[in-house]
DOKOLDO-623278 format. One line per field, with one value per residue (C-alpha): residue number from 1; residue in one letter; x, y, z. Coordinates in nm, 2 decimals. Layout:
<dotis>
num [NUM	...];
residuo [A	...];
xx [X	...];
yy [Y	...];
zz [Z	...];
</dotis>
This chain:
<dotis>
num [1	2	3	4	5	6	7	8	9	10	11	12	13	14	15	16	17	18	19	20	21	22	23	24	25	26	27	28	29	30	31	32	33	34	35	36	37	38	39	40	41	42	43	44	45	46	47	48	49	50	51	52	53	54	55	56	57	58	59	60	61	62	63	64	65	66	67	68	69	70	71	72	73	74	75	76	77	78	79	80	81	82	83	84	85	86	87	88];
residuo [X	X	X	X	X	X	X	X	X	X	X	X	X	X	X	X	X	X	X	X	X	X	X	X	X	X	X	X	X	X	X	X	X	X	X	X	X	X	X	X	X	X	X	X	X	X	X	X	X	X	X	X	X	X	X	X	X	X	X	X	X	X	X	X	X	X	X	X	X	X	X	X	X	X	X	X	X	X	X	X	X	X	X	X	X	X	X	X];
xx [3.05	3.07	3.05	2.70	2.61	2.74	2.63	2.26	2.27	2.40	2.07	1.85	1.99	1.94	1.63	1.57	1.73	1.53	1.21	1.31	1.38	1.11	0.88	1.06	1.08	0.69	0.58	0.81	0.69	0.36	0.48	0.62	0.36	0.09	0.34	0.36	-0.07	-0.10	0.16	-0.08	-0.41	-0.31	-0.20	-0.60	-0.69	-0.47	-0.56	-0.96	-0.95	-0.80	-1.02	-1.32	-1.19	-1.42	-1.73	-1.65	-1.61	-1.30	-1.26	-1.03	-0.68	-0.59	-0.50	-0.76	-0.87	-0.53	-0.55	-0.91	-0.78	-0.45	-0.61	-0.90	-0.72	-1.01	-1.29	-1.19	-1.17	-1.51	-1.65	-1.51	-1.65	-1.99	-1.94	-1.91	-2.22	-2.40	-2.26	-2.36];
yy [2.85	2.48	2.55	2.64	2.33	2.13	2.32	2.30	1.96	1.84	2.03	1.81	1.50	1.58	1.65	1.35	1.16	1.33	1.20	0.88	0.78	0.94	0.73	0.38	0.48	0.57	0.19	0.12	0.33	0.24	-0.15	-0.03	0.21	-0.15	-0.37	-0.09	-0.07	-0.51	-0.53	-0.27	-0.47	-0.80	-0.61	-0.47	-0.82	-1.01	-0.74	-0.76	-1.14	-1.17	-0.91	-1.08	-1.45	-1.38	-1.37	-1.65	-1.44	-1.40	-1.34	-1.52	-1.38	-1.41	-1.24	-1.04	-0.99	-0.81	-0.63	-0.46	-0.40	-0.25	-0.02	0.07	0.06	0.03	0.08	-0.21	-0.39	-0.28	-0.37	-0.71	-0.76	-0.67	-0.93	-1.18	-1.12	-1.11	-1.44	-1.59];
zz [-2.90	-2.88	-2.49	-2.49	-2.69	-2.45	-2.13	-2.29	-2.37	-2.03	-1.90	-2.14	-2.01	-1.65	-1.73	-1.94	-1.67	-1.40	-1.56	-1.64	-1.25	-1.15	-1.37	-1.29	-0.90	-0.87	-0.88	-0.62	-0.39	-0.46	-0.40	-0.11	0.02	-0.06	0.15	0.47	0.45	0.43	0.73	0.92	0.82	0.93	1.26	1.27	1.19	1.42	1.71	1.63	1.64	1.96	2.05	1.92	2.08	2.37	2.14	1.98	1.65	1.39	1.07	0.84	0.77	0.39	0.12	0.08	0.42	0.45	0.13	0.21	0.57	0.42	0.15	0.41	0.72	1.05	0.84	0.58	0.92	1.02	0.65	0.70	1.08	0.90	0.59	0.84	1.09	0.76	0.69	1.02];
</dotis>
């Protein structure tokens, strides 16, 4: 029954091979998923400080400005507006 043998260990590789990608592909996407939210927060940023031009109020647009807009979206924006008045 050497078909068998082979049949089940075709399924094991799949399988194998099924895990593998899925553990190499997952930081991708995650890379990906943190590029799509920083080009969305320095949108919210570049939107609020034009915005905010006719207070005479901005906030800085940097790496980390983007990041906490990207990973919080419009309430990282709203943290950072806050940060600043406090720093006024």
């Amino acid at each position: 029954m050497p078909g068998i043998n082979v049949a089940i260990a075709a399924i094991v590789v799949v399988v194998i091979l099924y895990f593998v990608l899925k553990m190499f592909l997952k930081p991708i996407q995650l890379l990906w998923k943190l590029a799509l939210n920083s080009v969305v927060g320095l949108v919210l940023l570049m939107i609020f400080n034009y915005l905010a031009s006719y207070f005479a109020f901005f906030i800085p647009i940097n790496i980390i400005t983007i990041l906490i807009a990207g990973f919080l979206g419009v309430p990282g924006v709203l943290l950072l507006v806050a940060f600043q008045y406090l720093l006024k």
